[in-house]
DODREN-832566 format. One record per residue (C-alpha): residue in three letters; y, x, z; residue number from 1. Coordinates in nm, 2 decimals, always signed. Each point is the difference from the previous one (the first is absolute). Layout:
! DODREN-832566
PT     r        y        x        z     k
PT   Ala        Y        X        Z   NUM
...
END
This chain:
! DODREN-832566
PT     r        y        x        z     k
PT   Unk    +5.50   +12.96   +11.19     1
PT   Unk    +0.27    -0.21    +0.07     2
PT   Unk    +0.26    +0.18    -0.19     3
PT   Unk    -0.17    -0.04    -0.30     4
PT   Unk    -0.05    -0.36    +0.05     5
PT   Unk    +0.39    +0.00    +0.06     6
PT   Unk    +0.07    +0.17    -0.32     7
PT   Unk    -0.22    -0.20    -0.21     8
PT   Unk    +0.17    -0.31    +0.12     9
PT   Unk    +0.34    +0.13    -0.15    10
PT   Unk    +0.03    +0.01    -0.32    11
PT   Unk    -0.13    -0.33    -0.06    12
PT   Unk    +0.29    -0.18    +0.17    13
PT   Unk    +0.26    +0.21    -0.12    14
PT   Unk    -0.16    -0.05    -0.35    15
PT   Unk    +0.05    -0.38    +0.03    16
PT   Unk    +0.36    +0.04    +0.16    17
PT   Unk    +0.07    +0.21    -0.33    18
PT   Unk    -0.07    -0.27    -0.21    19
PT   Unk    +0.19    -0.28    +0.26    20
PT   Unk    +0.32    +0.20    -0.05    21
PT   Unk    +0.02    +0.09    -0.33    22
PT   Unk    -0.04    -0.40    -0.06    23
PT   Unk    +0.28    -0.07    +0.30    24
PT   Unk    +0.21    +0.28    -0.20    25
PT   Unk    -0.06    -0.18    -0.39    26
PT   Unk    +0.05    -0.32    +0.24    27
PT   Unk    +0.30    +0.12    +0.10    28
PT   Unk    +0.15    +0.15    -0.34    29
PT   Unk    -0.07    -0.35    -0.15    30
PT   Unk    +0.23    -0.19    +0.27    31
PT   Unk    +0.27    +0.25    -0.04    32
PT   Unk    -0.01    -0.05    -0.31    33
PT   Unk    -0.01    -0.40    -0.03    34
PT   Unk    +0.31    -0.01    +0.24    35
PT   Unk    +0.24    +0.24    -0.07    36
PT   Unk    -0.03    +0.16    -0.31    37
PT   Unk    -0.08    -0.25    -0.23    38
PT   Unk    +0.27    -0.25    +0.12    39
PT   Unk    +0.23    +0.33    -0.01    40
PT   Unk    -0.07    +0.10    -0.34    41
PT   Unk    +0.06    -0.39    -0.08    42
PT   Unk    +0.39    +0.01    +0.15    43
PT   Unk    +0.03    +0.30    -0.18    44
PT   Unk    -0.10    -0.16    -0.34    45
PT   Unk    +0.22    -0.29    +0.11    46
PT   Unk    +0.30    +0.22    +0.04    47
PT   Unk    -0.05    +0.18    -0.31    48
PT   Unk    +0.01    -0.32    -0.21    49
PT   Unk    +0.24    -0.14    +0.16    50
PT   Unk    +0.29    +0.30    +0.02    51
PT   Unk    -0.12    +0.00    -0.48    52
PT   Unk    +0.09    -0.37    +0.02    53
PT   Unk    +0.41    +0.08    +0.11    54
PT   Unk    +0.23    -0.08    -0.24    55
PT   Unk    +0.35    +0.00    -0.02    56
PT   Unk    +0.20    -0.30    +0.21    57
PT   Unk    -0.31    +0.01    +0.25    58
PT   Unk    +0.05    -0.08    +0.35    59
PT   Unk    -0.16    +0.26    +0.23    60
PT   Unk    -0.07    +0.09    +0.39    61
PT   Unk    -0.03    +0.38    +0.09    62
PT   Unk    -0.24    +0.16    +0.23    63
PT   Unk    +0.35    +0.02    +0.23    64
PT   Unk    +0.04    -0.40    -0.04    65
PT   Unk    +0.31    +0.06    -0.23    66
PT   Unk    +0.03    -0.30    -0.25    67
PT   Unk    +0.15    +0.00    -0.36    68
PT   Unk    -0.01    +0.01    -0.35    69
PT   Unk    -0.12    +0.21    -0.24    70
PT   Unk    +0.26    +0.14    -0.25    71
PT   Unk    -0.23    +0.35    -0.12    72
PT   Unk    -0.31    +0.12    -0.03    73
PT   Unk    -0.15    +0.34    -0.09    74
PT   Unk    -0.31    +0.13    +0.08    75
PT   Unk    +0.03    +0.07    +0.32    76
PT   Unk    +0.37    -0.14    +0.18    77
PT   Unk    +0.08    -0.29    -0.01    78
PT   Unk    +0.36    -0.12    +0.02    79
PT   Unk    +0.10    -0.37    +0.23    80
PT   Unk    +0.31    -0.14    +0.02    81
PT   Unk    +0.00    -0.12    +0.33    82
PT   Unk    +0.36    -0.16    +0.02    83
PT   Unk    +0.30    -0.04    -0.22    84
PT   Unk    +0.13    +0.34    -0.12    85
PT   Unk    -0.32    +0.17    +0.20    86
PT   Unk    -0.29    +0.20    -0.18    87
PT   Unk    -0.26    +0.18    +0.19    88
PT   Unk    -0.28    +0.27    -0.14    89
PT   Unk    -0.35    -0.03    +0.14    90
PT   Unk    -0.32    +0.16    -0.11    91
PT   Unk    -0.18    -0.26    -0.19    92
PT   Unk    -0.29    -0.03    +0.25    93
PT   Unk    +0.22    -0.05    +0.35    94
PT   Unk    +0.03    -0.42    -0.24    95
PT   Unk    -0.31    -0.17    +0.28    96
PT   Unk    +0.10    -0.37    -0.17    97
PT   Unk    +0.17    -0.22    -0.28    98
PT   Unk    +0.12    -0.31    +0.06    99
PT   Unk    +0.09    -0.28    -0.17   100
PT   Unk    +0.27    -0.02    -0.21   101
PT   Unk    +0.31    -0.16    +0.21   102
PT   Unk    -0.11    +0.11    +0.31   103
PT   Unk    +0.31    +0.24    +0.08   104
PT   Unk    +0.24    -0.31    -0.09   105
PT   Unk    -0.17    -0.25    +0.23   106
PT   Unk    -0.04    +0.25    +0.29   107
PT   Unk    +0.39    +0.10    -0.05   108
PT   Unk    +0.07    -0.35    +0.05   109
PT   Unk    -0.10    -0.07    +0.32   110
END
């Protein structure tokens, strides 16, 4: 008698809890989603357009903080001259930044 009091009482609540975590779960998927893959699919985009927009004579930072000017371009290297005489090869995606045109001059000034 009481057992099957017991078991009747079961499934109802473990229905209900069912529902209350798929929700927490979908919940959860949305948030994820909202704050990091959305704002990292954005940078990405960002990137993209900005590594297209490089010409030549642009001044560039690399993801190693190395500063200089952009004397070729294929598709996928990149070639800076980063002081007088002094060319460098990078892969085209390690560029994180331009910067305005002068900038090298102004900060070798200083």
């Amino acid at each position: 008698m009481f057992i099957s009091n017991a078991m009747a009482a079961e499934p109802a609540s473990g229905a209900s809890g069912g529902y209350t975590s798929l929700i927490m779960m979908v919940l959860f998927g949305v948030v994820f989603y909202f704050l990091l893959i959305r704002p990292q699919n954005k940078r990405q985009k960002e990137h993209k357009s900005m590594l297209a927009s490089i010409e030549k004579g642009a001044e560039v930072v690399t993801s190693g903080g190395i500063l200089g000017k952009v004397n070729k371009i294929s598709d996928n290297f990149i070639v800076l001259n980063v002081a007088q005489g002094v060319e460098m090869k990078f892969q085209k995606h390690a560029v994180t930044a331009t910067l305005p045109e002068g900038t090298i001059k102004a900060i070798n000034k200083e």
